[in-house]
C-alpha positions, 0 to 999 in steps of 0.5 A: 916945608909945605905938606907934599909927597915925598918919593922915596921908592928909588930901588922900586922905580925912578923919575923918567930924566927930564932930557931923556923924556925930551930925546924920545918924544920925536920917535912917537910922532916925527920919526916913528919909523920901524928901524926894520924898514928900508925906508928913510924913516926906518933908516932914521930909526935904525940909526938912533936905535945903535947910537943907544946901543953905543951909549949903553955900551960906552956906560958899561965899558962893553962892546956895542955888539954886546948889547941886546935891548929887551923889555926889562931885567926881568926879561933879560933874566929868564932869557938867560936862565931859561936860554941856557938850561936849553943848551944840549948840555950834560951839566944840570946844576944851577948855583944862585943865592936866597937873596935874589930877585923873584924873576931870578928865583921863580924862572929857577923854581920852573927849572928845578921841576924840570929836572935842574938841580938849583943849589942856594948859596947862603947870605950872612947877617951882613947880607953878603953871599958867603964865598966860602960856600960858593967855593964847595958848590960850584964844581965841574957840573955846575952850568951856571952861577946866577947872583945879583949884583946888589940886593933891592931889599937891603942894597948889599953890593955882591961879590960878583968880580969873585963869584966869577972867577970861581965859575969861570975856573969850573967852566961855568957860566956866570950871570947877574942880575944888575938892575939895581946898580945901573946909575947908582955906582959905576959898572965896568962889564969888563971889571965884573967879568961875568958873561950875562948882565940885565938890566932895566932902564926904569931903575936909572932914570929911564922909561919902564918897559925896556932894558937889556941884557949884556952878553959878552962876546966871549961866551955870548948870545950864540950860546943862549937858545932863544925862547922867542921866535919871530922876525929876527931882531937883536941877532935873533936873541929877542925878536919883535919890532923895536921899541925906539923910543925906549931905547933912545931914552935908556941910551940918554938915561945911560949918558947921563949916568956915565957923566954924574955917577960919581958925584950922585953916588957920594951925595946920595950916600951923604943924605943916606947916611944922614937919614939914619943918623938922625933916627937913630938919635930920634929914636930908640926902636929904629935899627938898620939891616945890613948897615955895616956892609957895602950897600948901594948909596941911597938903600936902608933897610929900616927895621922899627921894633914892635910896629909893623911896616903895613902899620908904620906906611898907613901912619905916613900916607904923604911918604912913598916908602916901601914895606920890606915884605910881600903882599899876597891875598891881603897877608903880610909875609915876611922879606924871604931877604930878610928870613935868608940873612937871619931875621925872625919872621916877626921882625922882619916885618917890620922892615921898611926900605927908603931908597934916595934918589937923583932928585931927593933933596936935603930938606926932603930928608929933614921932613922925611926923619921928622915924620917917620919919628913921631909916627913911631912916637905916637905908635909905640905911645899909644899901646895898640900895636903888639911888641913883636920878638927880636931878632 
């Protein structure tokens, strides 16, 4: 095929729906009213505002009344966290997993300085919480259970419907941080059980800039305490004028996922799982993170002995691929994920994620395999990278 990019960034960010861009162009120009507003156009607004919110919801398999719009999961994550810790509440303990995102970790990081006890629950080399553990830590002081719903890094579907019964059975909250599901698999709120579910729109084929946090009306936003004040949008929860064409196109990316997630989730996994196939038998340096565990059908984790994913990435300039490890100050350091579940420092950087989406296709993945195996071919021939430990 001719030399083109390749995007395979899928968990990082997703290609905006061609429907969805199309549903939101009208509310920059022709119905730009502010939903606020008494007026035609802020009625007009206002409508396509809870038409969204019933579209989000019919996705979830939640009440629309449930449903708050927020600048993204990141947002909706510290509302909650933050929220909560707010609460004159005499529990102090907070029980999350070393696995998470870093809007979870780092808004926990500020609690725990603040007097908050923050308890880690351990992953396992199958990038799965351990529930054994979970069970002994989260007790009558526990506030909250914070665990994701599934790993960006390596795309291991947590026990949530668990997790939940536990903290639920000890009186405490339960919260998840669903960004990477939406879209991907189907999501039953109701299934899940927990009380507090972000999410982002940019991760389903939506725009950036917007999301939303599920509360559900069994516990709910009346127990969270706003950390923004202002005009009094979404019940007080999340002021500020809305973003409407945002919203309307998280409700269109939310519709589309409703109709074809099934179908998109069994072909993904399919080029997935072909994609590994294929390096495996290219390559004797190529081994998978996680591979045996129940992962989000388009994630892999790929670990390449001896060669480094900054090294592996400059080889491939015309693949969008993401390095397993942080950047900071021009250092590499390696995937806290990947240090969590057991993997040596020098291994895990060697971690790339490829993470397949809507619009990949079979023949992008062929091309994808033929130049991720002669880069390593010609790197692991040509001696100038250092053989790094193994696990």
């Amino acid at each position: 095929m001719d030399a083109k990019i390749i995007y395979l960034d899928n968990n990082a960010t997703t290609r905006c729906a061609p429907e969805v861009f199309n549903a939101m162009l009208p509310f920059f120009q022709a119905d730009y009213g502010n939903p606020a507003s008494p007026h035609l156009m802020g009625r007009r607004a206002a409508e396509a505002v809870e038409k969204a919110r019933q579209q989000v919801a019919d996705c979830l398999e939640c009440d629309a009344r449930e449903v708050f719009f927020t600048g993204g999961a990141t947002e909706a994550n510290n509302l909650v966290l933050l929220g909560l810790s707010s609460l004159d509440n005499p529990r102090r303990k907070i029980v999350t997993s070393a696995i998470e995102h870093k809007s979870v970790l780092e808004p926990l990081n500020y609690l725990s300085q603040r007097g908050f006890s923050v308890v880690n629950i351990p992953a396992s080399s199958t990038g799965l919480v351990d529930l054994s553990v979970a069970e002994k830590v989260i007790d009558k002081n526990t506030l909250l259970v914070s665990i994701q719903a599934a790993n960006n890094e390596v795309g291991t579907i947590q026990p949530i419907r668990e997790l939940t019964s536990l903290a639920h059975a000890n009186g405490a909250f339960m919260h998840c941080d669903a960004a990477q599901v939406l879209g991907k698999v189907p999501v039953s709120i109701s299934a899940l059980g927990a009380d507090f579910l972000s999410f982002s729109s940019h991760k389903a084929y939506g725009p950036k800039g917007i999301g939303f946090l599920v509360a559900r009306r069994s516990f709910g936003a009346k127990k969270l305490v706003p950390v923004l004040f202002g005009g009094g949008q979404e019940a007080g929860l999340r002021p500020g004028t809305l973003n409407v064409p945002g919203i309307v196109g998280t409700g269109v990316a939310c519709e589309i996922c409703l109709k074809h997630v099934f179908e998109e989730q069994e072909r993904i996994a399919r080029l997935r799982d072909e994609l590994e196939t294929r390096l495996r038998e290219r390559s004797p340096l190529v081994s998978f993170a996680c591979a045996s565990s129940p992962r989000l059908p388009g994630t892999t984790s790929i670990l390449i002995h001896g060669i480094t994913a900054d090294v592996l990435i400059t080889h491939l300039p015309d693949l969008c691929i993401s390095i397993g490890s942080a950047c900071s100050s021009g250092a590499l350091t390696p995937s806290h994920v990947l240090t969590a579940i057991g993997y040596s420092r020098d291994v895990s950087r060697t971690a790339v994620r490829l993470s397949l989406g809507r619009y990949n296709t079979n023949e992008e993945i062929e091309y994808a395999v033929a130049r991720i195996s002669c880069a390593i071919d010609e790197l692991s021939s040509n001696g100038t990278f250092g053989l790094l430990s193994q696990r």
